[in-house]
N, CA, C and O of each residue as an XYZ file, in Angstrom:
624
protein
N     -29.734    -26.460    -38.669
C     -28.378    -26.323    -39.178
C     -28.052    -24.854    -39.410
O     -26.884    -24.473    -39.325
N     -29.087    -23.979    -39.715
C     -28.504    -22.886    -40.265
C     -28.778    -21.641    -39.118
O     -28.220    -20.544    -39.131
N     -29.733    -22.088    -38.183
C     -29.167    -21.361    -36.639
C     -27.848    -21.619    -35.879
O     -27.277    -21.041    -34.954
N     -27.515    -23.011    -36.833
C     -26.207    -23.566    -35.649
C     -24.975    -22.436    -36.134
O     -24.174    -21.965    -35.325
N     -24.985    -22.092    -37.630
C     -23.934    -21.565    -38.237
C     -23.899    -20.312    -37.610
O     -22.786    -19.821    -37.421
N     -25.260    -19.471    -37.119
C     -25.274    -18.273    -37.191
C     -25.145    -18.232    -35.736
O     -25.164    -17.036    -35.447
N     -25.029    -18.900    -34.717
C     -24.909    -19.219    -33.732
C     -23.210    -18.875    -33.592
O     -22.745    -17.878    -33.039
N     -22.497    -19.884    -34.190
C     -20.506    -19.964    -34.381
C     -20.401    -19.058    -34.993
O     -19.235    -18.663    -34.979
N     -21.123    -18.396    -35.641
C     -20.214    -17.139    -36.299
C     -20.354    -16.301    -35.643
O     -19.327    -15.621    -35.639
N     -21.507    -15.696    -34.682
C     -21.502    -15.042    -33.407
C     -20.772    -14.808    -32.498
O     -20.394    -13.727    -32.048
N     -20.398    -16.553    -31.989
C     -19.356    -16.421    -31.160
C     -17.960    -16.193    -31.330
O     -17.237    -15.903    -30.377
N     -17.466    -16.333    -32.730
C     -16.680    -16.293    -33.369
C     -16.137    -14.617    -33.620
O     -14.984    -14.211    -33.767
N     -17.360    -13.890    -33.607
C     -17.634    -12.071    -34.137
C     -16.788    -11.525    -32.836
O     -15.813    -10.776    -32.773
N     -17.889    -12.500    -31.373
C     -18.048    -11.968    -30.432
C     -16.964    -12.016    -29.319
O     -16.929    -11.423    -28.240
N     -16.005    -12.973    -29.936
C     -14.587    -14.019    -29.409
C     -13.711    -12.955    -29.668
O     -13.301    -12.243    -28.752
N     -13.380    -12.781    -30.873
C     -12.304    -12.086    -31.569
C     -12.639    -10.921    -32.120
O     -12.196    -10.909    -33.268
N     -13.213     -9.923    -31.860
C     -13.627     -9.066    -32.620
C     -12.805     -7.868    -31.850
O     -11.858     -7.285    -32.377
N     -13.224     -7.624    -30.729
C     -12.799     -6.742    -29.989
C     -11.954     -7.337    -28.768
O     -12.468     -8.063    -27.917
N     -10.135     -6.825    -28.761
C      -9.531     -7.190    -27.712
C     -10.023     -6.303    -26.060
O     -10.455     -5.157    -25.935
N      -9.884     -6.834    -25.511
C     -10.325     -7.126    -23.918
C      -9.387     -6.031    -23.452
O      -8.302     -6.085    -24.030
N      -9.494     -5.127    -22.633
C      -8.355     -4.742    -21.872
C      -7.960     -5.269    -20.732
O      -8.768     -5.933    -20.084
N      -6.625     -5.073    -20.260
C      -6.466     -6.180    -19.215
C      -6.586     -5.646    -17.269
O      -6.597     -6.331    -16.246
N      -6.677     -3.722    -17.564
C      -6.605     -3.258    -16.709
C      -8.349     -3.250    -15.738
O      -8.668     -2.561    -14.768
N      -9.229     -4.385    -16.560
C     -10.469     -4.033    -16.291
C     -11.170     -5.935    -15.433
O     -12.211     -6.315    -14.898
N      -9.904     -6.519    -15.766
C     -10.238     -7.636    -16.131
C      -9.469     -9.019    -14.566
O      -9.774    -10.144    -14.171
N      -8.633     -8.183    -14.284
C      -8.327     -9.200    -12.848
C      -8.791     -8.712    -11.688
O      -8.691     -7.615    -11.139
N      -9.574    -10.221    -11.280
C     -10.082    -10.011    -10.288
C      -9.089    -10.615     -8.712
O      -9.417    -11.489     -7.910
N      -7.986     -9.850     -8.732
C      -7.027    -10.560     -7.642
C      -7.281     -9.322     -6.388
O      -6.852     -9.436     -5.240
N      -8.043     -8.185     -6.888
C      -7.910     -7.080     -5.684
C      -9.407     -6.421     -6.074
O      -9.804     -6.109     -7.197
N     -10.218     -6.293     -4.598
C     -10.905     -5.893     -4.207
C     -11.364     -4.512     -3.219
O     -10.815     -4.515     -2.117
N     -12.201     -3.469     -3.460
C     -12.432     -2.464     -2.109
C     -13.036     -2.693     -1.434
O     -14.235     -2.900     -1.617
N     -12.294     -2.765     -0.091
C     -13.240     -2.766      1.265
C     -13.455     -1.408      1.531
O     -14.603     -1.434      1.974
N     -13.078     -0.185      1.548
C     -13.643      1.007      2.130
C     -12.527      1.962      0.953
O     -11.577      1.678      0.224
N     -13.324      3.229      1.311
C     -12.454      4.497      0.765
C     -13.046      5.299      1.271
O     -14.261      5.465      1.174
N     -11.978      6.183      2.149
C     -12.408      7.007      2.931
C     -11.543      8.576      2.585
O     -10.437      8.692      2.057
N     -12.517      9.746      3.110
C     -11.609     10.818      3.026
C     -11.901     11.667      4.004
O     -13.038     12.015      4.322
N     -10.516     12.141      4.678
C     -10.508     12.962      5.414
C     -10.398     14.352      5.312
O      -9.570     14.532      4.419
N     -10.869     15.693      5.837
C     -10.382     16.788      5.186
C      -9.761     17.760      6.324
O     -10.378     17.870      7.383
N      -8.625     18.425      6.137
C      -8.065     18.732      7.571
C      -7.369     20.407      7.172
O      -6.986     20.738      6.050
N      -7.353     21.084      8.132
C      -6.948     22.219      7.878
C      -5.772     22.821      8.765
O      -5.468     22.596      9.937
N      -5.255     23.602      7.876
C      -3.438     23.811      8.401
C      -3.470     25.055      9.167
O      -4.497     25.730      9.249
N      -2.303     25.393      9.763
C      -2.379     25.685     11.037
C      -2.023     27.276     10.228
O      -1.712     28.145     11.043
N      -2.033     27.610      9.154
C      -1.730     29.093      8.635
C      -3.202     29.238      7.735
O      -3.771     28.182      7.458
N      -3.669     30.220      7.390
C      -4.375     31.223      6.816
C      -4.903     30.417      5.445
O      -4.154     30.553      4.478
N      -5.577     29.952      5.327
C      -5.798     29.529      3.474
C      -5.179     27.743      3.300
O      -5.455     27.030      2.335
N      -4.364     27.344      4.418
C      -4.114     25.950      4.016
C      -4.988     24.947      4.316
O      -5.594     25.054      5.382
N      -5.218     23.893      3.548
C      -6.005     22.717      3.524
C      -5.916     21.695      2.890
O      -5.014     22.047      2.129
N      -6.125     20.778      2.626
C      -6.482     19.251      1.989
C      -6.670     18.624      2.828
O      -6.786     18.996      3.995
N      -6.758     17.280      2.318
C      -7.549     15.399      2.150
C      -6.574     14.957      2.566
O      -5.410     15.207      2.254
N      -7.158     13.976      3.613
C      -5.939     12.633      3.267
C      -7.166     11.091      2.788
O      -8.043     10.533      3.447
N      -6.732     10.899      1.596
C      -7.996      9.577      1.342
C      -7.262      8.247      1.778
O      -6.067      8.128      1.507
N      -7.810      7.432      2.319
C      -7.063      6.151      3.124
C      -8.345      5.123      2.051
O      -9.516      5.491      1.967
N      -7.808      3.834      1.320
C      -8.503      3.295      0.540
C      -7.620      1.584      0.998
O      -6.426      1.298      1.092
N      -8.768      0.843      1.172
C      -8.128     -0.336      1.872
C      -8.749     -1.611      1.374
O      -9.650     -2.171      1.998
N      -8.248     -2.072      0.221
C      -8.549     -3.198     -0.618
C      -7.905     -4.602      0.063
O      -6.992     -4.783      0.868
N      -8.721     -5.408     -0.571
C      -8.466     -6.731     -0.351
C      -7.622     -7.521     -1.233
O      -7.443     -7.166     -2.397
N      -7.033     -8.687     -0.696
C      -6.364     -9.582     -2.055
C      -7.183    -11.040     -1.910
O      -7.779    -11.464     -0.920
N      -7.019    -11.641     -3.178
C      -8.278    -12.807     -2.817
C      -7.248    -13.706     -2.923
O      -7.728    -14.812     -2.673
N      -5.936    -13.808     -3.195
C      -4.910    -14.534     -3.193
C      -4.056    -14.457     -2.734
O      -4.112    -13.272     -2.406
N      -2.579    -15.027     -2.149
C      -1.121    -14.794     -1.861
C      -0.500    -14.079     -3.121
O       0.723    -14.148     -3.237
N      -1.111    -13.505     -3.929
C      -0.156    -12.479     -5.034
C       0.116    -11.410     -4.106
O      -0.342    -11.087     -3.010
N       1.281    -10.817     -5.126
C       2.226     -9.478     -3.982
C       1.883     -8.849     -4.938
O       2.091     -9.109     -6.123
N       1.029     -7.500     -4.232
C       0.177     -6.482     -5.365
C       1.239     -5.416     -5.054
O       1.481     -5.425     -3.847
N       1.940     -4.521     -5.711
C       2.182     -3.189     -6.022
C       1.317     -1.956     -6.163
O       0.589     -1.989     -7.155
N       1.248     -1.171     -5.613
C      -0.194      0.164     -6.604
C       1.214      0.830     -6.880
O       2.260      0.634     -6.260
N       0.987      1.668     -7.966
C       1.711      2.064     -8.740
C       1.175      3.550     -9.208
O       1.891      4.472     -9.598
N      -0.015      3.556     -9.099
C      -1.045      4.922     -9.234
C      -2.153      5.368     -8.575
O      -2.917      4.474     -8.211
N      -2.539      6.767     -8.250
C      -3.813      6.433     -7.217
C      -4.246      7.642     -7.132
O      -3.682      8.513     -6.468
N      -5.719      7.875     -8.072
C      -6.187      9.222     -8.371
C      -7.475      9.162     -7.636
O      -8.366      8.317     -7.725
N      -7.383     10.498     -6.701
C      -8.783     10.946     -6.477
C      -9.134     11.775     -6.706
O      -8.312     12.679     -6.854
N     -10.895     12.159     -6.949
C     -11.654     13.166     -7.171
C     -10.511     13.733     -8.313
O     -10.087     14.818     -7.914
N     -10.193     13.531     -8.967
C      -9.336     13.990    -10.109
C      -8.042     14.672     -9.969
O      -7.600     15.643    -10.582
N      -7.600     14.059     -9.163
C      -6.041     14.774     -8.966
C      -5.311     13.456     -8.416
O      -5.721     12.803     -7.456
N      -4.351     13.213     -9.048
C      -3.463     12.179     -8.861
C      -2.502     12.530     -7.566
O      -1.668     13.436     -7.547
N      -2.822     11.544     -6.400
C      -2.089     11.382     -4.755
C      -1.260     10.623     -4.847
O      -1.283      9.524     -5.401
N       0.112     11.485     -3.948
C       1.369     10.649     -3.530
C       0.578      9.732     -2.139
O      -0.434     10.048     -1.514
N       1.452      8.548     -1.971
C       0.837      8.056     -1.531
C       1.485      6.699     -1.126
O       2.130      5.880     -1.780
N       1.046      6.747      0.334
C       2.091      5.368      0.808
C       1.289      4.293      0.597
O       0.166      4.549      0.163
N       1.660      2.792      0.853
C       1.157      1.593      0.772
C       1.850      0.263      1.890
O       2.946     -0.284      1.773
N       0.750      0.006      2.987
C       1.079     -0.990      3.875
C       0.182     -1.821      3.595
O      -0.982     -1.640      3.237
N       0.901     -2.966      3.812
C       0.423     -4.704      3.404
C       0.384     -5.333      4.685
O       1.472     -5.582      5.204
N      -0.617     -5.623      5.268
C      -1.200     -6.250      6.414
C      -2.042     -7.788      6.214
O      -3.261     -7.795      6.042
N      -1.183     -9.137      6.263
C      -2.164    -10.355      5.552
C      -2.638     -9.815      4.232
O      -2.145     -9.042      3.411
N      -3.680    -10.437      4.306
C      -4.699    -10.142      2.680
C      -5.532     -8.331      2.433
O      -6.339     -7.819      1.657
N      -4.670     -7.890      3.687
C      -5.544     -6.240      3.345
C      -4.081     -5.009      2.935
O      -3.083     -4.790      3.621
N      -4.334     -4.619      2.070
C      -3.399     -3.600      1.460
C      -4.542     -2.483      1.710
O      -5.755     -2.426      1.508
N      -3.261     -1.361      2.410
C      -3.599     -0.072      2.650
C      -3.565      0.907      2.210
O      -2.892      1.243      3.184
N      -3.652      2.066      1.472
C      -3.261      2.784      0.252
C      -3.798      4.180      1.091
O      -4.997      4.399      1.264
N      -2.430      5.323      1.712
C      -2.703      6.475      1.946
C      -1.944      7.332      1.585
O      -0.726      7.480      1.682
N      -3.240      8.253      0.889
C      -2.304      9.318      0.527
C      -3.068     10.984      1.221
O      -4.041     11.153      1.956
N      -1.916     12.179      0.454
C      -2.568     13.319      1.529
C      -2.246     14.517      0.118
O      -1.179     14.531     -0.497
N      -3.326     15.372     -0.151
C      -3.508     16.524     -0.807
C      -3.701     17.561     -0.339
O      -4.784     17.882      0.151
N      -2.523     18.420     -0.403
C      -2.512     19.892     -0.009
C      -2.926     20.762     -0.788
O      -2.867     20.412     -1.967
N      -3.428     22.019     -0.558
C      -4.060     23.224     -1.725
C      -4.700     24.184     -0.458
O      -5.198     24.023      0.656
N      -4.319     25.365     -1.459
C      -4.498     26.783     -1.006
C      -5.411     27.257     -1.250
O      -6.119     26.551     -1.968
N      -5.755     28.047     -1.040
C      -7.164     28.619     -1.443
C      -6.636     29.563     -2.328
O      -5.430     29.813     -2.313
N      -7.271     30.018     -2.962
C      -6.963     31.356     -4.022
C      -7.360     32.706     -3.678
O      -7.415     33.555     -4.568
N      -7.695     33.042     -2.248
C      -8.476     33.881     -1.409
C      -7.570     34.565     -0.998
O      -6.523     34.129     -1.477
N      -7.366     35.559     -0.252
C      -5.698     37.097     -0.052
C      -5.438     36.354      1.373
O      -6.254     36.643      2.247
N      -4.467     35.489      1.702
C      -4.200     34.939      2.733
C      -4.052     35.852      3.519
O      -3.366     36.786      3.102
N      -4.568     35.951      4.816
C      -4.272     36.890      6.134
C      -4.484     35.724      7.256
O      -5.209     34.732      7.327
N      -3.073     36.585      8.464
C      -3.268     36.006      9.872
C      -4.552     36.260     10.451
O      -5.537     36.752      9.902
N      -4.423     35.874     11.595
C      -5.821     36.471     11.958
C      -5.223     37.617     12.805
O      -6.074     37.919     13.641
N      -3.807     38.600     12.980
C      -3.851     39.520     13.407
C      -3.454     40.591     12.612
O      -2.835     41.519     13.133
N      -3.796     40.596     11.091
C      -4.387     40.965     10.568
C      -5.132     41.650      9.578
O      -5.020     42.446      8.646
N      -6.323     40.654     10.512
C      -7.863     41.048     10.126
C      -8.094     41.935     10.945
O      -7.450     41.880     11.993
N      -9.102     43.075     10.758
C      -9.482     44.528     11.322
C     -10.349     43.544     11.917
O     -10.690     42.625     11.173
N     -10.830     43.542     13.243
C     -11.867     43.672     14.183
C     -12.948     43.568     13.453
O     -12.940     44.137     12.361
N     -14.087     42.854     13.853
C     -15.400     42.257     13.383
C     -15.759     41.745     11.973
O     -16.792     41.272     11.499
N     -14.573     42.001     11.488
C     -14.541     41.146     10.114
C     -15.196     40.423      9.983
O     -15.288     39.611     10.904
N     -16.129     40.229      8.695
C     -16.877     38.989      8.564
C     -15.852     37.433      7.963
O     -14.962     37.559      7.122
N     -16.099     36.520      8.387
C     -15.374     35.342      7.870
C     -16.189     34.827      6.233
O     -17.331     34.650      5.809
N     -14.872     34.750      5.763
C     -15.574     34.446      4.798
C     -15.565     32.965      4.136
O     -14.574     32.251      4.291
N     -16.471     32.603      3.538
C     -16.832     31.183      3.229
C     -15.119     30.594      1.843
O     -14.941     31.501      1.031
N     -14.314     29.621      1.671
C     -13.512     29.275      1.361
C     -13.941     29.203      0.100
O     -15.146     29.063     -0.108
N     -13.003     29.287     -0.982
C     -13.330     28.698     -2.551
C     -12.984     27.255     -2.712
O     -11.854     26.774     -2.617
N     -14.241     26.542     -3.000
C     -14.129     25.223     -2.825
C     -13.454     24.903     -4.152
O     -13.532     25.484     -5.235
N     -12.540     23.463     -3.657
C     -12.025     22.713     -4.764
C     -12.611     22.549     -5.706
O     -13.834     22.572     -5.564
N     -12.116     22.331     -6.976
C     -12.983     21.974     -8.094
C     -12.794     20.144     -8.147
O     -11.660     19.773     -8.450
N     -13.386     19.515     -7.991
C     -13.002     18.217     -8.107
C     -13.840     17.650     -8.612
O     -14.933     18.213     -8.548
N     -13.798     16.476     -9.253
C     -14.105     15.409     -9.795
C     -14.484     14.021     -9.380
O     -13.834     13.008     -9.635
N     -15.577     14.083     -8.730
C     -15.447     12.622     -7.509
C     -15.922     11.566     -8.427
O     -16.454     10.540     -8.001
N     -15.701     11.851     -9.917
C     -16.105     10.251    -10.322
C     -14.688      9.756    -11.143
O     -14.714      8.932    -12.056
N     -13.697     10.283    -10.743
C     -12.633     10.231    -11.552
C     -11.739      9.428    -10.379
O     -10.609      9.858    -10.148
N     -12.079      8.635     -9.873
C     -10.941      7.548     -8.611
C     -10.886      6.231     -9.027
O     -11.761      5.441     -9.382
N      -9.271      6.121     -8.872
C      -8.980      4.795     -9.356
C      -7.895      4.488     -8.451
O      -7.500      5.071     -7.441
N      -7.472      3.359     -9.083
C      -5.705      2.808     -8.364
C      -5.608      1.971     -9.523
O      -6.485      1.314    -10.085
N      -3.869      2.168     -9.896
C      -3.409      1.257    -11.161
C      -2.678      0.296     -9.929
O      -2.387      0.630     -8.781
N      -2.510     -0.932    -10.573
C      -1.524     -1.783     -9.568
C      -1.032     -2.848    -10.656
O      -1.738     -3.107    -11.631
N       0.210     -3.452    -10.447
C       0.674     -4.527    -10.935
C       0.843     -6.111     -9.885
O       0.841     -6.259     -8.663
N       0.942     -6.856    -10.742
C       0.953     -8.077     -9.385
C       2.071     -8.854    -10.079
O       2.223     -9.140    -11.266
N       2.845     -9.127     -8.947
C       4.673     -9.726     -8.905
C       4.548    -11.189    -10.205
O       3.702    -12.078    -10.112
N       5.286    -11.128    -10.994
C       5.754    -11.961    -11.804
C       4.864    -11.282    -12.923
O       4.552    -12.346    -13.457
N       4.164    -10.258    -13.749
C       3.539     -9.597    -14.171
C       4.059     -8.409    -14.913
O       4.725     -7.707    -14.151
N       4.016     -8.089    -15.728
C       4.320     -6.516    -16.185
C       3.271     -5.679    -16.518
O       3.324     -4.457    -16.653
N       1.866     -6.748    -16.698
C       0.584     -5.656    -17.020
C       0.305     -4.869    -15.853
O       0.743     -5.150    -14.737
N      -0.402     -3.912    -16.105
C      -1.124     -2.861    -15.386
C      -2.358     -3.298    -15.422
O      -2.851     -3.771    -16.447
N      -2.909     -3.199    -14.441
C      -4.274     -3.250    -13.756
C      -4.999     -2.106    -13.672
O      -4.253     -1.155    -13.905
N      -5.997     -1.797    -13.468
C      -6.702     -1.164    -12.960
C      -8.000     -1.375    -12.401
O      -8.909     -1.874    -13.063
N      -8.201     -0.810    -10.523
C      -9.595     -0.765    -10.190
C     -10.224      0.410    -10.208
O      -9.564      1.443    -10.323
N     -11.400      0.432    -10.114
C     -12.447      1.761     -9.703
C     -12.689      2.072     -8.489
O     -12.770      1.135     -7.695
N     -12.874      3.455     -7.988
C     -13.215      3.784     -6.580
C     -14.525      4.344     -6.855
O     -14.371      5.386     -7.492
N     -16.106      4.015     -6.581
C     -17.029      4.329     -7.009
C     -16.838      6.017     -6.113
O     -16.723      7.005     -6.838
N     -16.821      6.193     -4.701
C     -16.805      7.398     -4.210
C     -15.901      7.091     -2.612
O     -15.730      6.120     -1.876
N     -15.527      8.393     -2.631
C     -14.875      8.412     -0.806
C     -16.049      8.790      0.069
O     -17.042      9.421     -0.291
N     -15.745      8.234      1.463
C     -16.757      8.343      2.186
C     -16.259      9.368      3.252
O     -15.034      9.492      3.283
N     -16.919     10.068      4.063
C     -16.394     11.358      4.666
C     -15.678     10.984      5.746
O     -16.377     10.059      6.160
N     -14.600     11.082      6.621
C     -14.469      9.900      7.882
C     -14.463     11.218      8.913
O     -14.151     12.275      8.365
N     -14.749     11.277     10.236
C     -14.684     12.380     11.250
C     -13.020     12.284     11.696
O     -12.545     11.188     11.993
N     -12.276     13.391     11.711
C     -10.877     12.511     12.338
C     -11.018     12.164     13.682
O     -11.941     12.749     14.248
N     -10.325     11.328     14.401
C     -10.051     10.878     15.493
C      -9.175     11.560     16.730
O      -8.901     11.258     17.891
N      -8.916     12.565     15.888
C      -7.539     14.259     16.482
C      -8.767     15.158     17.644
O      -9.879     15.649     17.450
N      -7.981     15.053     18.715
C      -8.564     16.708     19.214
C      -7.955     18.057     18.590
O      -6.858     18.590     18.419
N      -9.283     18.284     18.356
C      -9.012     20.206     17.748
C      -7.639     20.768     18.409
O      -7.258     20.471     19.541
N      -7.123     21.425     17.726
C      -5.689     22.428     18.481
C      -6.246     23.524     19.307
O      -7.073     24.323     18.868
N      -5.807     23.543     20.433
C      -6.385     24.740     21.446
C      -5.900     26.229     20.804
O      -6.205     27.277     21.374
């Protein structure tokens, strides 16, 4: 009898004690891949990502993303719905902080020099999303992006 009590009051502690958040807690969307690309612009010092992240739905709910941070910088970012696979791409531009020059110029035999890498955060990826008839916010995790080769021939 007096394990049974301490038993219900447990569950009772363990029920109501601490509310749940809800952005941790539906399981209606899933990751199939997250990928990142890194591409460089056709002037002196330009560069970024484009991360392409392509989740699943385990139901006919109509998912929204609404937010979508990588490596710690929050991406604009489009969203196509294909059947049960939602597509989520977005693209990050950034400069280098280095004395931008053409390459005509640079004096002759110049050494090239190595870029100042981003400061980023690759454990900081998520996507907020809402799902239709709903007003909560969701949230999933992106454990990491994976490197993708692009599919582009180099510019001559």
């Amino acid at each position: 009898m007096n394990n049974q009590i301490y038993l219900i009051l447990f569950w009772m502690l363990a029920s109501c004690g601490m509310p749940v958040s809800s952005l941790s807690q539906d399981k209606t969307v899933s990751v199939i891949s997250a990928e990142k690309s890194e591409w460089i612009g056709g002037r002196a010092g330009v560069r970024g990502a484009v991360y392409t992240v392509k989740l699943k739905k385990k139901n006919n709910s109509v998912v929204t993303v609404k937010a979508f941070r990588a490596e710690g910088n929050t991406i604009p970012f489009i969203q196509n719905n294909t059947g049960s696979t939602i597509m989520i791409r977005g693209n990050l531009a950034y400069k280098n902080n280095e004395d931008l020059k053409t390459a005509d110029q640079m004096p002759g035999g110049a050494p090239v020099e190595n870029p100042v890498p981003q400061k980023l955060d690759p454990k900081d990826n998520w996507i907020e999303y809402t799902i239709k008839g709903s007003q909560t916010l969701y949230k999933i995790n992106i454990s990491k992006f994976t490197p993708a080769e692009s599919s582009e021939e180099p510019a001559p």
